[in-house]
C-alpha positions in Angstrom: -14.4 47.8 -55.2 -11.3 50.4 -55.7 -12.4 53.9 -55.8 -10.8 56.9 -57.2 -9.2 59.8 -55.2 -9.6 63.5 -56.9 -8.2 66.7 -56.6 -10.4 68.7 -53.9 -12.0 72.1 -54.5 -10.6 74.7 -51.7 -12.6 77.7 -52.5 -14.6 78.5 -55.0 -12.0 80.1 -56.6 -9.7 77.3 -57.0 -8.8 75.9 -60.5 -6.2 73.3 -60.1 -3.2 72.8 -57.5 0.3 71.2 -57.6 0.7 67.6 -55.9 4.2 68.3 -54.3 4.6 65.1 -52.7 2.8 61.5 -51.9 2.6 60.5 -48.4 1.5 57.1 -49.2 3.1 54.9 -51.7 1.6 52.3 -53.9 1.1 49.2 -52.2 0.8 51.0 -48.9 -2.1 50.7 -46.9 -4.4 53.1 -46.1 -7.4 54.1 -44.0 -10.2 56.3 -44.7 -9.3 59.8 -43.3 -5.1 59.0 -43.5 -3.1 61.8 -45.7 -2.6 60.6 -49.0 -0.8 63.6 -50.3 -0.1 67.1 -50.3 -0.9 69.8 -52.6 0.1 73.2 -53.1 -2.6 76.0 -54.3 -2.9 79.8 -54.3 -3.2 79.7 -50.3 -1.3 76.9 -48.6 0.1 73.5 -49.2 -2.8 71.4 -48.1 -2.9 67.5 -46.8 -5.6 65.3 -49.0 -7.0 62.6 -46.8 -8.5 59.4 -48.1 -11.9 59.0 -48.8 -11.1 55.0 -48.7 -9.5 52.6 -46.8 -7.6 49.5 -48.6 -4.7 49.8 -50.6 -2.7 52.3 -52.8 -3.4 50.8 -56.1 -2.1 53.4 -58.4 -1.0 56.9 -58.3 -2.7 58.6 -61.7 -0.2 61.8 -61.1 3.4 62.1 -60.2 4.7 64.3 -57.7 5.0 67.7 -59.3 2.1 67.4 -61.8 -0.4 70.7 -61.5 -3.8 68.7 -61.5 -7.6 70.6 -62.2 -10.3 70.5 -59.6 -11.9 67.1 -59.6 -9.5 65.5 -61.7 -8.3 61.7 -60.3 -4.8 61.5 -58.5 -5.5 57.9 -57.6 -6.7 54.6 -56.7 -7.8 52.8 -53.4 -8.9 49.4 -53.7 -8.9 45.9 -52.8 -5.1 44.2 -52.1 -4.5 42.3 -55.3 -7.6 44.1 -56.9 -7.3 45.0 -60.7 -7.5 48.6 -62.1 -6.9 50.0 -65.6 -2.7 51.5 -65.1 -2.8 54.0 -66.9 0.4 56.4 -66.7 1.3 58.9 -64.4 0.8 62.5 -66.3 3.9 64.8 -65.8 3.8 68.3 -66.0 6.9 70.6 -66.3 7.2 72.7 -63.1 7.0 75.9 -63.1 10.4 78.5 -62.7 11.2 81.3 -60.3 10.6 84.4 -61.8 14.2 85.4 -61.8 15.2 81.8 -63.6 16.0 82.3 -67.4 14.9 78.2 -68.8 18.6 76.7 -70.6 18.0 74.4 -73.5 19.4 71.3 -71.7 18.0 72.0 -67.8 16.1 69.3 -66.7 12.7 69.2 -65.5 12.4 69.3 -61.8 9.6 69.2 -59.5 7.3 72.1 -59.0 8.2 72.5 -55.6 11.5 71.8 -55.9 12.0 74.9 -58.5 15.0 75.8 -59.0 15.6 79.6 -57.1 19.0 82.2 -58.1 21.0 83.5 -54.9 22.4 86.5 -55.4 26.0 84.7 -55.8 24.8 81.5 -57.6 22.8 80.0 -60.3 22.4 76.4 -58.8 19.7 74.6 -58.5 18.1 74.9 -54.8 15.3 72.7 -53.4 13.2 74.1 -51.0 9.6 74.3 -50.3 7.9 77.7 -50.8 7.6 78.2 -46.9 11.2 78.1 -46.4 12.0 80.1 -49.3 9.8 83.0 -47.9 11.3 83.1 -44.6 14.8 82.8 -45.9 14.2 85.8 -48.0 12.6 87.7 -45.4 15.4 86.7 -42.8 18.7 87.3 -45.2 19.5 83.4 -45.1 21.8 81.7 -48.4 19.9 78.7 -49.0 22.6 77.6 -51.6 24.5 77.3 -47.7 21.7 74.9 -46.1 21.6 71.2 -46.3 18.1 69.9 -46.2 16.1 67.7 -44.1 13.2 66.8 -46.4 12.4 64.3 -49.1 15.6 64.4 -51.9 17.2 66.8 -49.4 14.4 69.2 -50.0 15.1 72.4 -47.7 12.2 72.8 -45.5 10.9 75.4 -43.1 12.7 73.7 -39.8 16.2 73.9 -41.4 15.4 77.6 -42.0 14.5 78.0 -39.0 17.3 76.2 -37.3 19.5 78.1 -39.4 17.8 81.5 -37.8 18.3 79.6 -33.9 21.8 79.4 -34.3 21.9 83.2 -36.1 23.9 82.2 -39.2 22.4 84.8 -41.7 23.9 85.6 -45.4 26.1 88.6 -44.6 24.5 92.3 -45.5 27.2 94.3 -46.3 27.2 97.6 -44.8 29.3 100.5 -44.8 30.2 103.0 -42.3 32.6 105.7 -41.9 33.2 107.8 -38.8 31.7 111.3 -39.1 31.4 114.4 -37.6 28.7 114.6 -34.6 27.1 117.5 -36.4 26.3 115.7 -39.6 24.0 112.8 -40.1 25.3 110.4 -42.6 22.9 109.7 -45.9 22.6 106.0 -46.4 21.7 104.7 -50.2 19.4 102.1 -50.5 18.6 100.0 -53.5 15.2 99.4 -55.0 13.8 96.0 -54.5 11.8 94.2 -56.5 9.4 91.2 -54.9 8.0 88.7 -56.6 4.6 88.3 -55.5 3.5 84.9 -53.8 0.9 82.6 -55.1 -0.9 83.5 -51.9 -1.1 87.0 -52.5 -2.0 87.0 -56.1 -5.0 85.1 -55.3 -5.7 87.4 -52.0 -5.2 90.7 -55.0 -8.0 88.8 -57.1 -10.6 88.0 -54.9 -10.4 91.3 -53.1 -10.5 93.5 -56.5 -13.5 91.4 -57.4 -15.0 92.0 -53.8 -14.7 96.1 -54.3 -15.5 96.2 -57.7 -18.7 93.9 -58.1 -20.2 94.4 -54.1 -21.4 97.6 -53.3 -20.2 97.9 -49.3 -21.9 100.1 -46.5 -20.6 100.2 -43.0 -21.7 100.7 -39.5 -19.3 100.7 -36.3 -20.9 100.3 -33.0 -18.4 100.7 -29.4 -19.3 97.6 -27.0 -18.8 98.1 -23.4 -16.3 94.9 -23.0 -15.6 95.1 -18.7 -17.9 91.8 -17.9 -16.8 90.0 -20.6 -13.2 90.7 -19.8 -13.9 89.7 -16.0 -15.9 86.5 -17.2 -12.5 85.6 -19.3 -10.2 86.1 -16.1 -13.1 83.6 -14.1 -13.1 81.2 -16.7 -9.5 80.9 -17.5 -8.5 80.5 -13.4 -10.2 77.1 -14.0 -8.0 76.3 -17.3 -4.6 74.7 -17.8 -2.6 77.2 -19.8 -3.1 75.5 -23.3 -6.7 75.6 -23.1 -7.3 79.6 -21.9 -10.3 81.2 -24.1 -9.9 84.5 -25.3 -11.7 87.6 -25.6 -11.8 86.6 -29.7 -13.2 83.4 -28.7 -16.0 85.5 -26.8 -16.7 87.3 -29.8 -17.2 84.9 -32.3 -19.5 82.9 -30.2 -21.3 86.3 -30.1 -21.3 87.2 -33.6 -22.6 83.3 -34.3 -25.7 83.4 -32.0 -26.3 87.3 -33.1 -26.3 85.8 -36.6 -28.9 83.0 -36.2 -31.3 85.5 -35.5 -30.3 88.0 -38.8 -30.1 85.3 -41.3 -30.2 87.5 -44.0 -26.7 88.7 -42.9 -25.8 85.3 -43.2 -25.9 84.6 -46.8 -24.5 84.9 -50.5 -26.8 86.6 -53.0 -26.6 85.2 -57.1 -28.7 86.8 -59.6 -32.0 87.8 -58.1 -32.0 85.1 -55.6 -30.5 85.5 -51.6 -29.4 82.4 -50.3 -29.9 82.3 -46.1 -27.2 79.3 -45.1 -29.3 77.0 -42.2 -25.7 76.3 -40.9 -23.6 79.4 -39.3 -20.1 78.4 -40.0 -17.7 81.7 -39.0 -14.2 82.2 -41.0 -11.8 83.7 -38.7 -8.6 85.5 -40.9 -5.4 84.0 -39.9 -2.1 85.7 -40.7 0.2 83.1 -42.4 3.6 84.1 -44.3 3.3 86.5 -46.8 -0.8 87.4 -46.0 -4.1 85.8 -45.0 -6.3 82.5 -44.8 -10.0 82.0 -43.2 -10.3 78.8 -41.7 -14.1 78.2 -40.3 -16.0 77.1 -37.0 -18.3 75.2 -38.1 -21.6 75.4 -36.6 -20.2 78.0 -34.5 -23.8 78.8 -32.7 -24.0 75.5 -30.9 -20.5 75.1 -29.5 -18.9 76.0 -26.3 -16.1 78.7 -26.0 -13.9 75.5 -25.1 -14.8 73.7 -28.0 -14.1 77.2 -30.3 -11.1 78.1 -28.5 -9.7 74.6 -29.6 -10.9 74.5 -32.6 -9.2 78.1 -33.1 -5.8 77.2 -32.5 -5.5 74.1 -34.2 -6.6 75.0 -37.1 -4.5 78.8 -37.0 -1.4 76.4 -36.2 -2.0 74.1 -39.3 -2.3 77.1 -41.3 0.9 78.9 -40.3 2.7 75.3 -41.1 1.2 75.1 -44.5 -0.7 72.2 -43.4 -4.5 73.4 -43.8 -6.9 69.8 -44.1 -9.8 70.8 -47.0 -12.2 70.8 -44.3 -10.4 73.6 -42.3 -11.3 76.1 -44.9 -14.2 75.4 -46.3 -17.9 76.4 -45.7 -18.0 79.9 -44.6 -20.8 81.9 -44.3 -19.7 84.7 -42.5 -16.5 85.9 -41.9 -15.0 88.2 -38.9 -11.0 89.9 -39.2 -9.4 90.5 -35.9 -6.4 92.8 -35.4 -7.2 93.5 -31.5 -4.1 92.1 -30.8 -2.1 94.9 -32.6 -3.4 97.9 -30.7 -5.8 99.1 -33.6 -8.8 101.2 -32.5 -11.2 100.9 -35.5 -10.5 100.4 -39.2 -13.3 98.5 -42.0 -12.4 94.8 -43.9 -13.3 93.7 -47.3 -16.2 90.8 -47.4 -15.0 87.8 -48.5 -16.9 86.6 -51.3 -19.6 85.1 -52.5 -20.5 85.7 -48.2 -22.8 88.8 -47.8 -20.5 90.0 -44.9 -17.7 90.8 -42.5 -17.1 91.7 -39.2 -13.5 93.7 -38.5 -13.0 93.5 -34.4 -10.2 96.4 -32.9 -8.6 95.7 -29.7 -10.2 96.3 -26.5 -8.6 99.2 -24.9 -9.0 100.3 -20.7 -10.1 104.2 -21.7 -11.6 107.3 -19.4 -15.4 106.9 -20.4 -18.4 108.8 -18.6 -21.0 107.3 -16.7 -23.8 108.9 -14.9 -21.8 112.2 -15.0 -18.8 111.1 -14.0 -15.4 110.3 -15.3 -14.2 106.3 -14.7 -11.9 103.9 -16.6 -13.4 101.6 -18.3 -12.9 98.3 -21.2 -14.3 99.3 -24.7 -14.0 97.8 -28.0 -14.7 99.3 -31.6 -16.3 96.7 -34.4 -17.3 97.7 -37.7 -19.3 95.5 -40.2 -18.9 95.5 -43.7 -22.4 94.5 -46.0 -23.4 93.8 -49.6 -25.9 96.6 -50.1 -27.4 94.0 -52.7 -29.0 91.4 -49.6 -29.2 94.3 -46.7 -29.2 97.7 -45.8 -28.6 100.1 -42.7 -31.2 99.2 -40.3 -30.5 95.4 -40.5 -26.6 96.2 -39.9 -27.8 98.2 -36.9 -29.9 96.1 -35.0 -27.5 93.6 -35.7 -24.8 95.3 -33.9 -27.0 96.1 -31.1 -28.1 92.5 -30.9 -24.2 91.7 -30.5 -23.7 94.2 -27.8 -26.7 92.0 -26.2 -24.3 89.0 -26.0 -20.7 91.2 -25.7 -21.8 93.0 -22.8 -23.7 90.5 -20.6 -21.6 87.4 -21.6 -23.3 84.7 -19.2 -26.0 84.9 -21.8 -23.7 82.7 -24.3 -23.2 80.3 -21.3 -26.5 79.7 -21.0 
């Protein structure tokens, strides 16, 4: 019996999303879990898998159409089975901000907009990846030839483009001057468009600050065994499988969680909703801002099993290639900017979650023990909670319940 594919949720915020391209073609076939198609939302272009196997009977949608939540894009059935055709819907796609529409331009596909160089008004294909790292890197895409489908210009021709260092030319001037006198350059203003990716990051996080009422505790963690433990485990490791300290950590903040459910939660109305499942977001930086992606059932894997987890799903997100699952669930979510030599600083909770946990780097400082002066690993944290579900105390002894874990490590290996 064929069975109708529709447009996933990704968030709770999500409305609709743009079908940019099919992967499989009518008449193709198809197992359950293959891509279907990809779709581009607020965050990411995203890969749909099939919830079927059998045949591409129909596609309800062309390529370019922005399709609502939960609306069908197609059908999987039976070879030879019937289904009611019923035609494709078409949507104009939408214009770079900078495009004025001319009476007799032609529709083009969403992703496929067409973009103005600063020299040109022809039409350029490219997908919004590549478009944001050409801008950001000075490249003329009106220059590149592309590799994708219809000679779309994709993020590798970019890229190869930056290899082989053929930027636009920035024009500069310089005249010699006296050693005494420092020459005033003038620079113009610049004005960004903003990407989908960030208007949806503006929204969510104005609606965090403005309906949750936040209070914060920071607690310091003694990190010198659990830095040891890493350099023991990782000896034993080939190089692509090496656990790090944030892997440590969100193992931690998982089992630390199972015993504070109420930190693991949403609140609506006047009911609190503990989640049986502790599924941890980690905030990944992707062109131009953020995305969680979530461990599921974080408290009952291994660091190996995290770890791998961890990277895959950070890579797919960096390539604009997020799966649905990779993204959803989260019921508590932890931001990490350790790795940019940041000693404490507060994050926003993501809703409807009840909290966030923002991790600074580990640093080798002088601390004092029994009187005396030693070096010595430490690391800042600092939670973020919806006064609404808990209060001081609770974020307390939850912090000191992670230091449990943080500073005697083998305890998550056992």
């Amino acid at each position: 019996m064929a069975e109708t594919i529709s447009m996933p949720k990704l968030g709770f915020d999500m409305a609709e999303g743009t079908l940019i391209r099919w992967v499989k073609q009518v008449g193709d076939n198809i197992n359950k879990g293959d891509v279907l198609a990809e779709i581009e939302t607020d965050k990411a272009t995203v890969e749909v898998e099939s919830s079927a196997s059998g045949v591409v009977l129909q596609h309800i949608v062309e390529q370019g159409a922005i399709v609502p939540v939960n609306a069908p894009i197609a059908v999987v059935g039976a070879a030879g089975e019937k289904v009611a055709m019923a035609s494709p819907s078409k949507v104009e796609s939408q214009k770079s901000v900078d495009e004025k529409p001319l009476p007799t331009q032609p529709k083009v596909d969403s992703v496929s907009s067409a973009v103005s160089s600063s020299d040109s008004s022809s039409m350029i294909k490219a997908s919004p990846l590549a478009k944001k790292i050409a801008k950001d890197n000075q490249v003329d895409l009106s220059n590149l030839q592309g590799s994708g489908p219809n000679g779309r210009i994709v993020k590798k021709d970019v890229e190869s483009v930056l290899v082989t260092g053929q930027k636009s030319q920035v024009s500069s001037s310089q005249s010699p001057i006296p050693n005494y006198q420092l020459p005033i350059a003038n620079y113009e203003d610049k004005v960004i468009p903003t990407t989908k990716l960030r208007q949806a990051i503006g929204r969510r996080l104005v609606e965090s600050k403005t309906t949750i009422p936040h209070f914060y505790v920071t607690h310091e963690y003694k990190m010198d065994a659990l830095i040891d433990m890493r350099k023991q485990i990782n000896a034993y490791l080939p190089d692509n499988e090496k656990v790090s300290v944030n892997d440590f950590i969100l193992k931690a903040t998982a089992l630390s969680l199972r015993q504070f459910p109420n930190l693991n939660a949403t609140i609506k109305g006047n009911e609190i909703t503990q989640f049986g499942d502790v599924n941890v977001g980690v905030a990944v930086t992707v062109p131009g801002g953020l995305m969680t992606v979530v461990v599921k059932n974080t408290d009952q894997k291994s660091l190996r099993q995290i770890s791998g987890e961890v990277k895959a799903m950070a890579g797919r997100a960096r390539e604009g290639k997020v799966k649905p699952d990779d993204v959803d669930g989260s019921t508590f979510s932890t931001s990490n900017l350790g790795m940019y030599d940041v000693e404490d600083f507060i994050a926003i909770i993501n809703p409807p979650e009840a909290a966030i946990l923002a991790i600074s780097s580990a640093r080798e400082v002088p601390v004092v023990e029994n009187g005396q002066i030693k070096a010595g690993w430490r690391m800042k944290a600092t939670i973020s909670v919806d006064h609404r579900v808990s209060d001081g105390a609770e974020a307390a002894q939850f912090m000191q319940k992670l230091a449990e874990f943080l500073e005697n490590p083998v305890r998550m290996l056992v």
